[in-house]
C-alpha positions as semicolon CSV with decimal commas, in nm:
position;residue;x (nm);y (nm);z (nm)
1;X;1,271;0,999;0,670
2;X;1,219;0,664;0,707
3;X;0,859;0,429;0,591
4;X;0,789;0,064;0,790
5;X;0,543;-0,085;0,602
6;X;0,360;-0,384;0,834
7;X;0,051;-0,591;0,759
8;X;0,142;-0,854;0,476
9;X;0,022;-1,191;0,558
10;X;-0,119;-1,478;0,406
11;X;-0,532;-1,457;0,274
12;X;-0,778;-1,645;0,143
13;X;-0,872;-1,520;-0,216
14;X;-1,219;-1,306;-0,158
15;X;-1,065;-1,174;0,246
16;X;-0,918;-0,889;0,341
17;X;-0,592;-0,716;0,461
18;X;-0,491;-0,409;0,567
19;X;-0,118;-0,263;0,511
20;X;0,015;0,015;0,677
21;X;0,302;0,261;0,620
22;X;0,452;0,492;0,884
23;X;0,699;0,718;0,843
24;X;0,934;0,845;1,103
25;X;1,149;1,132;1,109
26;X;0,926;1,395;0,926
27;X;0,549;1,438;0,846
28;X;0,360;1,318;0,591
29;X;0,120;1,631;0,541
30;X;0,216;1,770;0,262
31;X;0,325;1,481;0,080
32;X;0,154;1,257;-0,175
33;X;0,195;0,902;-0,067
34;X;0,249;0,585;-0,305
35;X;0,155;0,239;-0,284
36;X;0,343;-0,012;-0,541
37;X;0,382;-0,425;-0,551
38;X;0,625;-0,640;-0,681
39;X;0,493;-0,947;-0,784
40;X;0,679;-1,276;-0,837
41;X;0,922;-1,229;-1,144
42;X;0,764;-0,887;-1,266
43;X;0,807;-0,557;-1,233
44;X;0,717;-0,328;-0,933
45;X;0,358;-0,182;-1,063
46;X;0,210;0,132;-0,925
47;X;-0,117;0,036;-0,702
48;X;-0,249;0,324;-0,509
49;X;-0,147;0,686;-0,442
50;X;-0,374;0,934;-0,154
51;X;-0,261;1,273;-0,238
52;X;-0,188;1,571;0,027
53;X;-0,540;1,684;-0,031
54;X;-0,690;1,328;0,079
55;X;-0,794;1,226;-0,259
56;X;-0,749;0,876;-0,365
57;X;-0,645;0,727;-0,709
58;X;-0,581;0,352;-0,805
59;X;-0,459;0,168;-1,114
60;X;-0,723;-0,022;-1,301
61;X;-0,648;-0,373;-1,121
62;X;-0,735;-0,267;-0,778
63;X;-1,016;-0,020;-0,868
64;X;-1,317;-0,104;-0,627
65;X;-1,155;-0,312;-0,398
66;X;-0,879;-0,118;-0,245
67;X;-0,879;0,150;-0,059
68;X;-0,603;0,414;0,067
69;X;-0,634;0,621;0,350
70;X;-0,421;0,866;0,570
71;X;-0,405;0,978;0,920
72;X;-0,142;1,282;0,893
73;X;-0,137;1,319;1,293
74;X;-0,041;0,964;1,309
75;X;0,218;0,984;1,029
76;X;0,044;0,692;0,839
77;X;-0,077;0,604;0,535
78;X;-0,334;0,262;0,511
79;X;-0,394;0,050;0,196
80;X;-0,737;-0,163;0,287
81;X;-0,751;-0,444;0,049
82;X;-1,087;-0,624;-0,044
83;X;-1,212;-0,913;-0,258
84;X;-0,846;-1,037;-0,267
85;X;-0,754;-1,238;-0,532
86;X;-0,454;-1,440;-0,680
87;X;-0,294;-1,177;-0,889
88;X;-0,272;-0,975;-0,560
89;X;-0,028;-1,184;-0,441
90;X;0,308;-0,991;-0,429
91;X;0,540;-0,773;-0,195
92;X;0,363;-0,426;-0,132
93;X;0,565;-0,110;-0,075
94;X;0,492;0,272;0,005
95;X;0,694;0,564;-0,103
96;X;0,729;0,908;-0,073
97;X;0,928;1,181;-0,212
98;X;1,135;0,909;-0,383
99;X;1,175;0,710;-0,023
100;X;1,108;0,365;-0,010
101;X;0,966;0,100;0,238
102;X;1,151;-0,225;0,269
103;X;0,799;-0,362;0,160
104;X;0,558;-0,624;0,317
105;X;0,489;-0,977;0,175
106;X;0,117;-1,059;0,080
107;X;0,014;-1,330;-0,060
108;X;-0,310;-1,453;-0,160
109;X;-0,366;-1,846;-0,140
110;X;-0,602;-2,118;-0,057
């Protein structure tokens, strides 16, 4: 299995991205699915996970602004990203059973 993550960019702080991870080589249905940043000089922090069943959980920084989504038949996993602000600047990465993307930069920047 293999995960692209594309989608990093440079934003304005209060816009909007969206990532998005797709995995070749196997399916993605009956997997949880991971979102995690590395920002500048620290470690990589857990953001997002949407588990098999759909259901979405964040960590406290990104609570009501981001949003994770799946489309199984499309082998995909999306990370919608609102309000943006400094602190979200950082290189994003999705996993799954213990694979890794090569990651995506964002960063956040007037």
């Amino acid at each position: 299995v293999k995960l692209v993550e594309s989608g990093g960019g440079l934003v304005q702080p209060g816009g909007s991205l969206r990532l998005s991870c797709v995995a070749s080589g196997d399916t993605l249905d009956d997997y949880d699915i991971g979102w995690f940043r590395r920002a500048p000089g620290k470690q990589r922090l857990w953001v997002a996970l949407i588990g098999a069943d759909g259901m979405g959980h964040y960590a406290e920084a990104v609570k009501g602004r981001f949003t994770i989504s799946r489309d199984n038949g499309k082998k995909s996993v999306s990370l919608h990203m609102q309000r943006m602000i400094a602190e979200d600047t950082a290189v994003y990465f999705c996993t799954m059973r213990a694979i890794w993307g090569q990651g995506t930069q964002v960063t956040v920047s007037s």
